[in-house]
Each structure stands twice: as C-alpha cells, then as structure tokens.
Kinemage of the C-alpha trace (Angstrom):
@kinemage 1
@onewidth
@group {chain A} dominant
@subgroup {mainchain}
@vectorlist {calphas} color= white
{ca unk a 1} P 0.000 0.000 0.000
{ca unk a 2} L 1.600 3.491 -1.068
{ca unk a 3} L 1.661 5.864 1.865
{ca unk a 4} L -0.260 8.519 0.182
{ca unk a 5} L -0.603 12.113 1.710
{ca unk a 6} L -4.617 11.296 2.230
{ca unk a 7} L -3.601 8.045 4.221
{ca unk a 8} L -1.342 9.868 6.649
{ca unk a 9} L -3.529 12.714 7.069
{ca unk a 10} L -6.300 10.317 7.911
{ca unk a 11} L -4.939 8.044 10.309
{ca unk a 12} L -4.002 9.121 14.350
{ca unk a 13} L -0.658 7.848 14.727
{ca unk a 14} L 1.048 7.143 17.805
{ca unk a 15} L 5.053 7.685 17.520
{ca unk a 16} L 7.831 5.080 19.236
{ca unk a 17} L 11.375 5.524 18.554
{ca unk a 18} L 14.568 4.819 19.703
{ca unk a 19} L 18.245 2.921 18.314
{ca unk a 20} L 16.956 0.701 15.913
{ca unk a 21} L 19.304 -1.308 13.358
{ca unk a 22} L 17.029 -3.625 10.539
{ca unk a 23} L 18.815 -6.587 11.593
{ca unk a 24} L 18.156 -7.222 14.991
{ca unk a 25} L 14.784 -5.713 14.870
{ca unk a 26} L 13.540 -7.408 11.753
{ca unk a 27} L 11.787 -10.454 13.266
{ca unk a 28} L 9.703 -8.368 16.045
{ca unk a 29} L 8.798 -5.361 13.841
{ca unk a 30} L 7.377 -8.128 11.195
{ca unk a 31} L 4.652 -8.780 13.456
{ca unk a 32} L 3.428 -5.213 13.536
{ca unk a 33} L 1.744 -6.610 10.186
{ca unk a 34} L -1.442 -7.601 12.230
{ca unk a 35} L -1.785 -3.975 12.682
{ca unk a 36} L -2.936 -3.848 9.021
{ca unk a 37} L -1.415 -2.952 5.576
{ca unk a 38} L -0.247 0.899 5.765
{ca unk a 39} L -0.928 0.874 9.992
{ca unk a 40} L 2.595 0.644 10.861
{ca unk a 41} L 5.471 2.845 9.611
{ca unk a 42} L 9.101 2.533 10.802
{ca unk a 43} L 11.203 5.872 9.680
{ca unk a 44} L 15.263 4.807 10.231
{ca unk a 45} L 18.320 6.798 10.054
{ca unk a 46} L 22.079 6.418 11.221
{ca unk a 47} L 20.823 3.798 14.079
{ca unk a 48} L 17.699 5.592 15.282
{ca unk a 49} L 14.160 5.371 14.257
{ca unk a 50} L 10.899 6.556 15.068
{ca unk a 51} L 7.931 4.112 14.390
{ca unk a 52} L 4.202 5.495 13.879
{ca unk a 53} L 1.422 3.381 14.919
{ca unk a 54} L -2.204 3.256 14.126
{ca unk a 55} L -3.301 4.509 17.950
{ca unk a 56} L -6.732 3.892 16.888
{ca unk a 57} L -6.590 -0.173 15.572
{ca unk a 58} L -4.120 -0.484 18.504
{ca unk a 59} L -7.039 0.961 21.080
{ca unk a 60} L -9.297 -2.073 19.316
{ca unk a 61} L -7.118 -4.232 19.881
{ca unk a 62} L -6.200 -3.408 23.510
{ca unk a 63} L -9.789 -3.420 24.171
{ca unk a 64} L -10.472 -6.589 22.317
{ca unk a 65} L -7.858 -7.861 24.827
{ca unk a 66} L -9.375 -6.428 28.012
{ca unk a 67} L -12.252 -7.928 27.160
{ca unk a 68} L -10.790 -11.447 26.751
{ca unk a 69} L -9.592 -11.548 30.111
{ca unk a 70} L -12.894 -9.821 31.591
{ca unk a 71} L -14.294 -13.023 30.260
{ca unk a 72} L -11.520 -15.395 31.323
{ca unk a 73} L -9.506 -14.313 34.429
{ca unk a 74} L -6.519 -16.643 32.913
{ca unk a 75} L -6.120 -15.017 30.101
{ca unk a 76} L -3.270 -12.861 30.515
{ca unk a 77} L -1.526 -16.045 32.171
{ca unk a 78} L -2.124 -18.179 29.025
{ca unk a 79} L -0.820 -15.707 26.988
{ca unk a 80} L 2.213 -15.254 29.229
{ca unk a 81} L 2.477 -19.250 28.510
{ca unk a 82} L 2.425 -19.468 24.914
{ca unk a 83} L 4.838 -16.634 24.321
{ca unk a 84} L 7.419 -18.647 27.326
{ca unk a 85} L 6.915 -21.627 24.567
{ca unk a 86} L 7.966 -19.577 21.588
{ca unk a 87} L 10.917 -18.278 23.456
{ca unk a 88} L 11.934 -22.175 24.169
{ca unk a 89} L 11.644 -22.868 20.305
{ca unk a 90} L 13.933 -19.428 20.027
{ca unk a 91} L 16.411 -20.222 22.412
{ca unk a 92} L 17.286 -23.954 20.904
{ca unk a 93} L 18.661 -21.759 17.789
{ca unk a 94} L 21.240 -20.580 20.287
{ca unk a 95} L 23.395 -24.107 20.784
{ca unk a 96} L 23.597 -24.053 17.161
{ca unk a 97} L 24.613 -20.240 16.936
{ca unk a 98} L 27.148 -21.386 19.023
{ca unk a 99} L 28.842 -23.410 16.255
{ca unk a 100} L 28.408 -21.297 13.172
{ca unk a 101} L 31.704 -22.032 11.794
{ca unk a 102} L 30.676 -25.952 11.161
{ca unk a 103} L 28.152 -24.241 8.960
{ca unk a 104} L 27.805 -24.089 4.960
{ca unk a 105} L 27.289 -20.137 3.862
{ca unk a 106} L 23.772 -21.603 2.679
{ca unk a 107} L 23.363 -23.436 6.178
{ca unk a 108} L 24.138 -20.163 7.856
{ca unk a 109} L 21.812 -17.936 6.360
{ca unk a 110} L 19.216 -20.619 6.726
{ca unk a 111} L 20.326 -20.439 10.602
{ca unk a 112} L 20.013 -16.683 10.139
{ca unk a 113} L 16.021 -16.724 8.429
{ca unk a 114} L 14.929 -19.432 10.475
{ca unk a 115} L 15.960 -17.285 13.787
{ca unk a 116} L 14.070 -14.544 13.085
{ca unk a 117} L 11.106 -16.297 12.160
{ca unk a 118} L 11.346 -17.892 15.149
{ca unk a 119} L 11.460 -14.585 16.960
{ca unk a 120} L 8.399 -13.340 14.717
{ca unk a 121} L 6.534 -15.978 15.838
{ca unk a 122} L 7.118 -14.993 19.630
{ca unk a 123} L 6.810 -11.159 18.914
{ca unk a 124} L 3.332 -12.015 17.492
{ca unk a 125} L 1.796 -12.919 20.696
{ca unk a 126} L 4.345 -10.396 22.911
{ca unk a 127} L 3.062 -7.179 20.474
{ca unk a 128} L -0.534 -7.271 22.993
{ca unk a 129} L 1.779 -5.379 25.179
{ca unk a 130} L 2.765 -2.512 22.547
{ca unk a 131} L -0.816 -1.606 21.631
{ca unk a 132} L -1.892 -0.824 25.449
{ca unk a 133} L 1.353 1.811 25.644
{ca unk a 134} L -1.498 4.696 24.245
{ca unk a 135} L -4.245 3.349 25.904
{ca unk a 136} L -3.481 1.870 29.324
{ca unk a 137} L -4.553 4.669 32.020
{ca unk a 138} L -8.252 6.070 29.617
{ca unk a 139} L -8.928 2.189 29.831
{ca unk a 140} L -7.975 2.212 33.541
{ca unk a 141} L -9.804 5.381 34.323
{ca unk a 142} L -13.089 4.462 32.483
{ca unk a 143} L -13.071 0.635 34.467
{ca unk a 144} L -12.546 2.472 37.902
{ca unk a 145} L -15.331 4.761 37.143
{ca unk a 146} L -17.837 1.893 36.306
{ca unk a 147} L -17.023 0.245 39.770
{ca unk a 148} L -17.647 3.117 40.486
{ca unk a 149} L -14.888 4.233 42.946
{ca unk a 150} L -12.818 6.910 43.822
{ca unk a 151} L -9.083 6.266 43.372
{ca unk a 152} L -6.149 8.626 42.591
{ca unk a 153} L -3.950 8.601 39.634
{ca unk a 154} L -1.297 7.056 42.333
{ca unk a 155} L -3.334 4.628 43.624
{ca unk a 156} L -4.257 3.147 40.316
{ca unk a 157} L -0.475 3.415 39.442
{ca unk a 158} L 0.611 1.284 42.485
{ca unk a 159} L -2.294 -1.385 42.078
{ca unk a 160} L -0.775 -2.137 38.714
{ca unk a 161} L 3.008 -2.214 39.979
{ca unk a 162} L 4.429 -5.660 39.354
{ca unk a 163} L 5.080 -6.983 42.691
{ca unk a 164} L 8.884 -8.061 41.538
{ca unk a 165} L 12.083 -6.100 40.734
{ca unk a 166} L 12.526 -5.382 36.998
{ca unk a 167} L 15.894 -6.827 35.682
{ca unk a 168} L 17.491 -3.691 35.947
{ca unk a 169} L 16.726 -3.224 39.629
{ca unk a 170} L 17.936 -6.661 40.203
{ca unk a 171} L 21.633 -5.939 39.030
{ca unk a 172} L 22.021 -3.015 40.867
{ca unk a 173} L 21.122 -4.970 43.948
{ca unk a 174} L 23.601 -7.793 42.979
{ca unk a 175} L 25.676 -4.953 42.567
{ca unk a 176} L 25.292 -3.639 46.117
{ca unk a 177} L 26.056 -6.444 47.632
{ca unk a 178} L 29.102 -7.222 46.391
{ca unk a 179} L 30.004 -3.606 47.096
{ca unk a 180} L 29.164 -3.977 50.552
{ca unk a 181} L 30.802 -7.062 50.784
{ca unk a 182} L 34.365 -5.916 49.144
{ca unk a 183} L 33.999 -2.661 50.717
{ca unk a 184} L 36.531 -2.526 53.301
{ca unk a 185} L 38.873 -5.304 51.506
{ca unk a 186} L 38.822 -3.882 47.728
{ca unk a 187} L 42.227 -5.386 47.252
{ca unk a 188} L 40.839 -8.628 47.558
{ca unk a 189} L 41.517 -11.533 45.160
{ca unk a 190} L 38.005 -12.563 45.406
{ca unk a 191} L 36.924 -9.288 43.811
{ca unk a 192} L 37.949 -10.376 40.379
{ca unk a 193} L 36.084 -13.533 40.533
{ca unk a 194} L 32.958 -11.629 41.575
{ca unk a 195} L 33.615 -9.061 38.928
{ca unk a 196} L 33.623 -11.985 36.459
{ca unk a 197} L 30.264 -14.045 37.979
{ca unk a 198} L 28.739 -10.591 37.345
{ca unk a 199} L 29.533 -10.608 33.796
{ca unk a 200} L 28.476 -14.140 33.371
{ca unk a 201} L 25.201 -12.963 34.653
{ca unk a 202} L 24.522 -9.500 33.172
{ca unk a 203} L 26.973 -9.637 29.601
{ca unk a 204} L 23.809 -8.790 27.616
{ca unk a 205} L 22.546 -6.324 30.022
{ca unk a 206} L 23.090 -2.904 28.003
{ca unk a 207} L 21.936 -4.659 24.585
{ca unk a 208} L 18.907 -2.633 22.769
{ca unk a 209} L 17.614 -2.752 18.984
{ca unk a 210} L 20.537 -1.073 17.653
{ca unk a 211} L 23.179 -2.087 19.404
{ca unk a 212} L 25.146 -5.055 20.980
{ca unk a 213} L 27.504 -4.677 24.024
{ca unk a 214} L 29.284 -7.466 25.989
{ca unk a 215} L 29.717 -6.046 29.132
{ca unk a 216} L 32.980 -7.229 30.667
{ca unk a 217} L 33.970 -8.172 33.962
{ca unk a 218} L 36.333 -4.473 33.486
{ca unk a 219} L 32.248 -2.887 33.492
{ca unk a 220} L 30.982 -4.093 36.483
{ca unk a 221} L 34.598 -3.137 38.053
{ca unk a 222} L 33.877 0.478 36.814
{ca unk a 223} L 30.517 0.117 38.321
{ca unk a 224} L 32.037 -1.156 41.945
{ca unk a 225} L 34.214 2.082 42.054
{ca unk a 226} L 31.144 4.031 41.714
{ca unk a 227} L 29.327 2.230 44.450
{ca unk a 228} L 32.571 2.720 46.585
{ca unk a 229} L 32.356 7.027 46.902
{ca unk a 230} L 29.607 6.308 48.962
{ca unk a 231} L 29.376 5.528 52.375
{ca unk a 232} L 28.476 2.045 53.791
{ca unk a 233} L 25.639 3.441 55.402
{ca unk a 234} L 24.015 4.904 52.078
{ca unk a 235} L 24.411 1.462 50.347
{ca unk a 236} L 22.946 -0.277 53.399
{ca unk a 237} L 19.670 1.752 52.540
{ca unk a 238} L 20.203 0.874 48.918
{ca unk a 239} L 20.452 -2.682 49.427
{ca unk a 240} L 17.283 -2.992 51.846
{ca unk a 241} L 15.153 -0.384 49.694
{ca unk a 242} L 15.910 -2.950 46.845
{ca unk a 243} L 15.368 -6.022 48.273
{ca unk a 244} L 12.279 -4.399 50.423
{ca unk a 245} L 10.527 -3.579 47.113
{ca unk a 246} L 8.545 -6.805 46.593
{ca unk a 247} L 7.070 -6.327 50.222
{ca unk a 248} L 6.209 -2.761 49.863
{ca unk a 249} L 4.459 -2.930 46.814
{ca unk a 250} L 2.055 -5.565 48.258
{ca unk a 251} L 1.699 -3.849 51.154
{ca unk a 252} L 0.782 -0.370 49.413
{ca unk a 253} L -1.938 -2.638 47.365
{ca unk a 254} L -3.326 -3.852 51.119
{ca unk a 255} L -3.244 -0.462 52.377
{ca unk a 256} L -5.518 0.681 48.996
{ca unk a 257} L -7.446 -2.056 49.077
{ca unk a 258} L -8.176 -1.596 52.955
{ca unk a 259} L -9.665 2.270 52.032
{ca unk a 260} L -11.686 1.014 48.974
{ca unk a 261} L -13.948 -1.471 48.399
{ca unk a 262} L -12.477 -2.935 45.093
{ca unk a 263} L -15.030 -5.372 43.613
{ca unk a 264} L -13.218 -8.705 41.908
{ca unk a 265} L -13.934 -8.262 38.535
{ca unk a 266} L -11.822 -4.825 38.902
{ca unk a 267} L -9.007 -6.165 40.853
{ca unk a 268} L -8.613 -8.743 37.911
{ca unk a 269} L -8.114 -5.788 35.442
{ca unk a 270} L -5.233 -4.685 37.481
{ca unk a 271} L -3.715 -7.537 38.557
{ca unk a 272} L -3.577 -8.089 34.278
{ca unk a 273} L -1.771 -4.829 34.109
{ca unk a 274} L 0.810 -5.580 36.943
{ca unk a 275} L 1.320 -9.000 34.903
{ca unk a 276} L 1.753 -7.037 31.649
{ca unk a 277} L 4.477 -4.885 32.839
{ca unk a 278} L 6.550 -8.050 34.813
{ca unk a 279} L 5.985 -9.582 31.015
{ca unk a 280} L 6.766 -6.590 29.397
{ca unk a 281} L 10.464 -6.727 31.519
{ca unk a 282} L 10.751 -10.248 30.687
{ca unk a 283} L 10.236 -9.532 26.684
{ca unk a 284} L 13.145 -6.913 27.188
{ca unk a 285} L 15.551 -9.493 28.728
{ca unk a 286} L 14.772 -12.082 26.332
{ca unk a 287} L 15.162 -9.287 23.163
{ca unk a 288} L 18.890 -8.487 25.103
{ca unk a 289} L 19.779 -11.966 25.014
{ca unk a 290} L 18.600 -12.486 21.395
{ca unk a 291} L 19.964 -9.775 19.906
{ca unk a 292} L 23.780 -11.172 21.590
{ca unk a 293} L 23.266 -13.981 19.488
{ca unk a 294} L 21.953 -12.352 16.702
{ca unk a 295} L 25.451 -10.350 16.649
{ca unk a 296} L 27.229 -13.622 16.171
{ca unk a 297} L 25.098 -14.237 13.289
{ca unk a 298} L 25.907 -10.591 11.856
{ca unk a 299} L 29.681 -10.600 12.553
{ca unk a 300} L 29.904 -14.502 11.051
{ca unk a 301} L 28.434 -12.951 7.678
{ca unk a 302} L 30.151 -10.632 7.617
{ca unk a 303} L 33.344 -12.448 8.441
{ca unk a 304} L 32.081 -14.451 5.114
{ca unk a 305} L 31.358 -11.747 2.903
{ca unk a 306} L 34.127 -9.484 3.352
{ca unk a 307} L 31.405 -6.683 4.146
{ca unk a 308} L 31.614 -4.867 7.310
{ca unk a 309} L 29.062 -5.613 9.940
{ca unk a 310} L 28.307 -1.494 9.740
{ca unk a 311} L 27.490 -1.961 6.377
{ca unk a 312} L 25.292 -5.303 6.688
{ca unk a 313} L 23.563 -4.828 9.848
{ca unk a 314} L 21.317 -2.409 7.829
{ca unk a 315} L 19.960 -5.461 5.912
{ca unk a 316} L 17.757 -8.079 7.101
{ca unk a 317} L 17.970 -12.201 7.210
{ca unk a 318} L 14.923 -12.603 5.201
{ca unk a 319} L 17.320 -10.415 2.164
{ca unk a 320} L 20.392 -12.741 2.187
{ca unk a 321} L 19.771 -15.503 -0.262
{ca unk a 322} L 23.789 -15.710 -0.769
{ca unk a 323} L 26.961 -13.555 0.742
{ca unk a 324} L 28.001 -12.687 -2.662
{ca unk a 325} L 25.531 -9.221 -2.381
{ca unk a 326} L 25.754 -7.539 -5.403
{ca unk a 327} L 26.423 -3.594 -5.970
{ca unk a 328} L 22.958 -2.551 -6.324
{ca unk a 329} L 22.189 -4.632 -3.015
{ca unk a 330} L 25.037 -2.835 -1.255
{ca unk a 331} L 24.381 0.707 -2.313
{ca unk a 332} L 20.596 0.219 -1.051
{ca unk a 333} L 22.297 -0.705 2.282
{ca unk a 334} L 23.858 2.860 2.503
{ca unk a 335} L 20.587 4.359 1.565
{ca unk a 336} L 18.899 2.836 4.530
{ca unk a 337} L 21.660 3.883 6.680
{ca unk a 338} L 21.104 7.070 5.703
{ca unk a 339} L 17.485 7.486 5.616
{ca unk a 340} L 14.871 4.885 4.948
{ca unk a 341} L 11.030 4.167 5.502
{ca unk a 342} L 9.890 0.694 5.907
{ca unk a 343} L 6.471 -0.589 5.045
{ca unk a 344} L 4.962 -4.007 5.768
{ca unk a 345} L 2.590 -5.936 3.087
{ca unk a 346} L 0.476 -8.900 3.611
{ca unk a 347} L 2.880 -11.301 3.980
{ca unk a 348} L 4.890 -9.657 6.365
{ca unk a 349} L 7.247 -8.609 3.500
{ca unk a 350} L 9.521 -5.100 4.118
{ca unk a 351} L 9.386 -2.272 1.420
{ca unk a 352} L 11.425 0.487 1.560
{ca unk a 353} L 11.302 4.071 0.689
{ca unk a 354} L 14.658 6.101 0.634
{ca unk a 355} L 16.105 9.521 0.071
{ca unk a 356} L 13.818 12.832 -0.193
{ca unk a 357} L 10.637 10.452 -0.639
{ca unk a 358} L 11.584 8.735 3.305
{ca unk a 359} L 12.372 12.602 4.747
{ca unk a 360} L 8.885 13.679 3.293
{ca unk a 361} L 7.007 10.922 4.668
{ca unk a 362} L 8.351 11.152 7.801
{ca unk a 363} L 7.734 14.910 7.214
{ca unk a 364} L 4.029 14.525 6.815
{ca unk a 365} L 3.912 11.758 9.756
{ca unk a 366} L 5.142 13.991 12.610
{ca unk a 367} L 2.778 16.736 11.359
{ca unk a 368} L 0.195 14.744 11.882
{ca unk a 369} L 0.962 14.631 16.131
{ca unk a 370} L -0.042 18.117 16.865
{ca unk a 371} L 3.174 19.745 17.805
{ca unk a 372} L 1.679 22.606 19.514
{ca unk a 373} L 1.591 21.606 22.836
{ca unk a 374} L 4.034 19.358 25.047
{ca unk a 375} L 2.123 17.325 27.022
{ca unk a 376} L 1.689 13.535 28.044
{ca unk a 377} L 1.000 11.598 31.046
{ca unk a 378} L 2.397 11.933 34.435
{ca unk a 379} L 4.345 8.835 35.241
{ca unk a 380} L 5.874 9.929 38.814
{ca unk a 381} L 4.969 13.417 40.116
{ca unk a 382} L 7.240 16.279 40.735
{ca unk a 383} L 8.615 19.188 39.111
{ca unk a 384} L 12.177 20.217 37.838
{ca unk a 385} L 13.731 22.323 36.085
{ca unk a 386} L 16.688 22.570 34.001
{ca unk a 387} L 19.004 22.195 30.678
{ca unk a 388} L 17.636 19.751 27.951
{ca unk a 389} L 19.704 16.861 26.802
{ca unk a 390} L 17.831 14.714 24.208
{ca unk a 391} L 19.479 11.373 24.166
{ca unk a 392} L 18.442 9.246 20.706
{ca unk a 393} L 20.935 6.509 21.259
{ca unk a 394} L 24.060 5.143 23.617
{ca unk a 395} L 26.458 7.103 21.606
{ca unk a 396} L 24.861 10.202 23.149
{ca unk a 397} L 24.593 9.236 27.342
{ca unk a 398} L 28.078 11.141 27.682
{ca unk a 399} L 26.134 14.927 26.600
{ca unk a 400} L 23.649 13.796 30.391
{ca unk a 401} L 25.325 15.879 33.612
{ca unk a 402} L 23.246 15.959 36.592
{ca unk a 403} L 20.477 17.574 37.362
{ca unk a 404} L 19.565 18.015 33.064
{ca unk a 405} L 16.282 16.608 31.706
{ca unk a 406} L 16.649 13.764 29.620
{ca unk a 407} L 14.372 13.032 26.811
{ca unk a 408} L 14.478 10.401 24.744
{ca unk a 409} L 11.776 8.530 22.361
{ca unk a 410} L 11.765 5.761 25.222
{ca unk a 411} L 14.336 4.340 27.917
{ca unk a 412} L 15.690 1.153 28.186
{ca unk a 413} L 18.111 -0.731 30.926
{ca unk a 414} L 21.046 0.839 29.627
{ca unk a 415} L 19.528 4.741 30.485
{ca unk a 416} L 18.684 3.715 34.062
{ca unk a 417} L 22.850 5.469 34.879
{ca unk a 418} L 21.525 8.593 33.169
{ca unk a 419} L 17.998 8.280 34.743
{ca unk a 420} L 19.314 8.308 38.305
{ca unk a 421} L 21.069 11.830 37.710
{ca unk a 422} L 18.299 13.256 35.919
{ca unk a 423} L 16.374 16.119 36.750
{ca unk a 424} L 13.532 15.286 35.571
{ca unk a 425} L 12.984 12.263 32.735
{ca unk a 426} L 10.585 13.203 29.333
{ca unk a 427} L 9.766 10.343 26.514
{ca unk a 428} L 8.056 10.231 23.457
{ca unk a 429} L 6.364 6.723 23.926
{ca unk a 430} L 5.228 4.846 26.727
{ca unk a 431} L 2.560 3.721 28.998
{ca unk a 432} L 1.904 3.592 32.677
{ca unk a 433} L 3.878 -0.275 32.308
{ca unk a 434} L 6.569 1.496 30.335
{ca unk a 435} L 10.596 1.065 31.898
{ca unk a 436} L 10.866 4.976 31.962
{ca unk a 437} L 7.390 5.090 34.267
{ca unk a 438} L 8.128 2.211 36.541
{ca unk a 439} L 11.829 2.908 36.915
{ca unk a 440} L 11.076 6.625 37.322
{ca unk a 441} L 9.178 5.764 40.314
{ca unk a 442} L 11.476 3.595 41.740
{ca unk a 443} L 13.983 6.234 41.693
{ca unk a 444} L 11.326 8.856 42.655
{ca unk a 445} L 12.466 11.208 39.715
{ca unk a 446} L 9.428 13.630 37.956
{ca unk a 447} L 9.089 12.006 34.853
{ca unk a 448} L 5.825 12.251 31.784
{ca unk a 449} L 5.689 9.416 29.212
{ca unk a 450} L 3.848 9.599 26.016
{ca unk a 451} L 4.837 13.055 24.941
{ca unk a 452} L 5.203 12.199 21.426
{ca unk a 453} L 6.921 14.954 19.871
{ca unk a 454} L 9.850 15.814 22.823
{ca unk a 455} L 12.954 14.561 20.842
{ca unk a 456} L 12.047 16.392 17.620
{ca unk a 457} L 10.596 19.707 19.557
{ca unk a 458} L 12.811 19.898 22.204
{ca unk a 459} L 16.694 21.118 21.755
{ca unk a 460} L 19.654 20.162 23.747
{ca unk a 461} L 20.599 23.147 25.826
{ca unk a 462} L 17.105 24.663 25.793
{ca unk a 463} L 15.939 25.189 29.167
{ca unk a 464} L 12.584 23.702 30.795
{ca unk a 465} L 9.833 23.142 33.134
{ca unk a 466} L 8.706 19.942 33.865
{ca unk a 467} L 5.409 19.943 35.664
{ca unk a 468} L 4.912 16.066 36.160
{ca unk a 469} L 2.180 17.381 37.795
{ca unk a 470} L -0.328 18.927 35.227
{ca unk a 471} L 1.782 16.287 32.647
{ca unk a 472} L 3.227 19.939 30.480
{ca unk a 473} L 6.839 20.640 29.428
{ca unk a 474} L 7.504 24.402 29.116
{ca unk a 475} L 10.233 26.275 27.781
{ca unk a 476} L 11.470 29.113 30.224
C-alpha cells in the first residue's frame, strides 16, 4: 500500500522511537503486520528510528484484549504461557549459533532466516503489550469509574506495579552487595572472581535494537568504584530499599485495598496490568539476550562476505539468499543507513522508501501529532527544572550531567545510569507499564511518558519546566 498524503492525514498515529538497526529488529517489527497494511510505519536513520502506529486499531485491539480476560480471568496467564513456549523454540537456535563455523554459507543464512522467524513468531503474541502503551490509564480510568470508585492517579499506578524487581533493579542490587561485601577489603583476590560471575550474569545487560555490548567483567569493576564514593551506610539503605521492594508494593496494594472497596472483577483488570508490565520486563531481557546472538550471526556474515558488519547490519535475514551481495544490493544498504522508511505488506514482507521520498514521509507523519503543545501523562509526580539533553541513542549518554532533563523517544536498561542523575525524565512513547514510568518511580524522579513529539521539539541546551504534575513541558 503506497503511503499517500490522504492516508497519513487520515490516520491518528502514535510515535515510538529509539536505536533501531534492521537486523536485529527485523523479526519483532514483522509482526506489527497484524496492525494492518499501511498501519505501521518505521522511519530509520544512522541507528535511530521513530515508528508510527495506528493509535486507533491499537485501542481495538487493547480493548479486544481487556475484554478477553474480563471473560476469562486466565487469560493474561495463558498468553504469558504461549509466548514462554515460543521463546523455548527461540532459544534452541542458540546451541547451534554457538557453532556457526561448522556451517555451509547456505546453512548459515538458513540459521540466520529461520531465527528470526522464530522470533516473529514470539513477537506475534508479545506485540498485545505494545498496543496498550497509548491506551493503558483512559482504559484504567473508564473501568474504575464503572465500579464506580474513587481512586487517585497514584493509587491506580501502584495497584498495577508488578510486585517483583525489573531486571534492571535486580543488578544493581547484585551490585550492592558485592560492594558492601568488598567494601573494606577492595584489594581482595576474590573481587575479580565476583567481577567476572557478574559478567556471566549480566553480559547482555546494556543490549537494545541497535546495538550489541558485551559487558565485561572491566564494566561491572567500573561500576564497583562508583558504588565505593559512597558511604556504607548509604548502600545499606540501597540494598534494603531494593530487596524491600517486593514487600512494599504488596503492602501499598493492602493499604488501597483496605480504604476502597475494590469489587473482583476490577481487581482482575489490574492484577492483568501488573502482569503485563513483569511480562513486558521479561520480553526486554529475552530481546537483550537475542539480539547477543543475533550479533554472532551478523559478525559470522560478515566475516564471510568481506562486508563490514556497519554496512550489513542495515539489511535483514529474510534479504540474504547468498553472501556474494551484489552492488545494487550494497548501495541500497547505505541508503537505509542514511534514511529509509519501511512498510509491511500482507505477507509480512519489508518495502522500503529512501532519500527525499523517506524525509517527506516522515515529514508529513510527525505533522500529523499536533506539535503545539508538550504534554503527556504523568508517570511519577514532581517538578524540575533545568538544561535539555535529548538522548536518541548510547552514543549520546556522555552529553547527560546531573540535574539536566533527559528526553528520549523511550528508555531502556542501559539509560537507568543517566535516569538516576536526571532532573527530571521526558519520553516520546510509553505507557503507565513502560521502563521509563516504573523505573522513574522507583527512583522517585518527575518524569511524563507519552509526549510524542519531545525529541524532535525539544533542543539540547534549551531550558525547561517539567510539571509532572499537570503532565506539560515548558520552555522558560
């Protein structure tokens, strides 16, 4: 389907983004497809994209899904289920990823196809979570007021809290502990060992969809020394706040649930949400440790080919037929690094737009969000103000000092350094299960999600307002 002016101007889109390189995202942006022909858009250029969304068929489907588990109170849980048993077919590709130079070129680019179907098919079921990201608190608010009750933004944000730490929480306890246990004896030979367990553990940690980083045992050594400027007693707080999150979650759910009488069928709705976003974390550890291997994959073809991994990551596994890529193939792979828009069709098949026809699309798209107003939804209350630092990708955490407000089209593990010095935190994406709202309110830092427009409105050293109270971004 051609992504005519009329088409753009008639759909609502809703705008993701974030580092984004073809070939480790191929397999999970594929299912997007069930969106409809022309209902998903993915704009790419040097290693970031921004994807635009059909916020209307995702609201049907959301609601289609809500209603599901209205109906059966397992749903959620069998979903949950089936996508654990795609993930098992997945990670049986990973013995044999282990041994790609036993391989045939054709055997490896089989290998190479075969894994990302295989992480289609789990991406399929896991994409539920995506099209709630607009939609999560208007479908919240409008259940509560049918039970008819009268609960607070903050009380409906803590009933749906997963009642578990988020991977990234549960490193930086690991993390604490060994700090407190090395931290008189930091010469110990023990250290290095522990250092090394932690790498074993986290390697994958940092990975996103445009980027692959083994994270040494030299890392979590860096890390350690950061730990070590403060005092014992400060990490002895961090270490119980962490491992006392579990219980104080369930007992701020007790305390709400002592003040309001919450009728079942309600307290199923958000117990589906709190699932959601412990799923949601799971999908992101699973995509870390997928895209790892998916990097051996890249680097072995392009080992083969003689083409730099730079150069080929832009393509996709479903392209390579051979590793003998001819000129024409190879000069569309700098286009797309460049500048590209990508387009699904019914068969889940990519087309691509490059040049001045992508930047006009992508032109007309972000038109389309209404750019005259910052505003989203409050994630963690507060205010702050101070320098803006928009932060697209990994290459540009160094520009983040404390006490700026970083914005960025969403957040990931890897921003949770940067989010801890922040000011306040601003994204273009995200729901009330999002990483940037449930880490913000770990860290108790004033932070709206959903903005939309932030990282192509707002520029770095423009000062701000954040009022994560009204959910408004103002420039001062």
């Amino acid at each position: 389907m051609e992504l005519t002016p009329e088409h753009i101007q008639a759909v609502r889109w809703y705008r993701q983004g974030g580092a984004i390189r073809p070939w480790y995202v191929m397999g999970a942006w594929r299912c997007t497809q069930t969106f409809g022909v022309g209902n998903a858009v993915m704009y790419i250029s040097k290693g970031n994209h921004y994807g635009f969304f059909n916020r209307d068929v995702e609201r049907a489907i959301a609601t289609q899904h809500l209603e599901e588990q209205k109906k059966n109170p397992d749903f959620i849980a069998s979903q949950i289920a089936a996508w654990h048993a795609a993930c098992t077919k997945t990670r049986e590709f990973w013995k044999e990823i282990e041994k790609l130079s036993k391989l045939s070129d054709d055997a490896l680019l089989a290998l190479a196809r075969n894994y990302d179907d295989a992480r289609l098919a789990e991406w399929n079921i896991a994409v539920m979570i995506e099209v709630f990201d607009p939609w999560t608190e208007e479908l919240l608010t409008k259940e509560v007021r049918l039970a008819d009750l009268q609960l607070t933004s903050d009380e409906i944000h803590a009933l749906i809290a997963p009642e578990q730490l988020s991977m990234t929480a549960q490193r930086q306890l690991d993390l604490v502990k060994t700090a407190l246990r090395f931290y008189d004896i930091r010469g110990a030979a023990g250290i290095s060992m522990q250092m090394q367990k932690l790498s074993d553990q986290y390697f994958w940690s940092n990975n996103d969809w445009g980027n692959v980083h083994y994270l040494h045992a030299d890392f979590f050594r860096e890390e350690m020394e950061t730990l070590w400027l403060l005092q014992r007693e400060e990490l002895k707080i961090m270490k119980q706040e962490l491992e006392g999150y579990s219980s104080a979650t369930f007992q701020r759910k007790q305390e709400i649930h002592a003040n309001h009488a919450i009728p079942p069928p309600l307290d199923a709705i958000f117990s589906f949400f709190s699932l959601m976003s412990i799923w949601r974390d799971e999908r992101k550890v699973h995509a870390q440790k997928c895209n790892h291997h998916a990097h051996h994959l890249l680097e072995e073809c392009s080992r083969r080919s003689n083409i730099p991994a730079r150069i080929l990551v832009n393509a996709i596994p479903l392209e390579l037929q051979s590793l003998s890529l001819s000129p024409v193939f190879l000069e569309e792979l700098a286009l797309r690094e460049e500048c590209c828009i990508g387009t699904l069709d019914n068969q889940k098949n990519p087309h691509w737009l490059y040049g001045e026809k992508a930047k006009e699309v992508f032109s007309q798209l972000n038109a389309t969000l209404g750019l005259e107003e910052l505003r989203g939804r409050v994630a963690c209350r507060g205010k702050a103000t101070g320098t803006v630092r928009v932060i697209l990708t990994p290459a540009d955490f160094s520009k983040m000092e404390k006490g700026d407000i970083l914005v960025a089209p969403m957040t990931r593990p890897e921003y949770t350094p940067l989010m801890k010095i922040a000011g306040a935190i601003v994204t273009d994406e995200g729901g009330v299960t999002s990483h940037a709202a449930i880490v913000s309110r770990e860290l108790n830092v004033p932070c709206i999600i959903g903005v939309q427009h932030a990282t192509t409105t707002l520029k770095d050293g423009e000062v701000v307002e954040v009022d994560a109270e009204e959910g408004v971004i103002r420039k001062i």
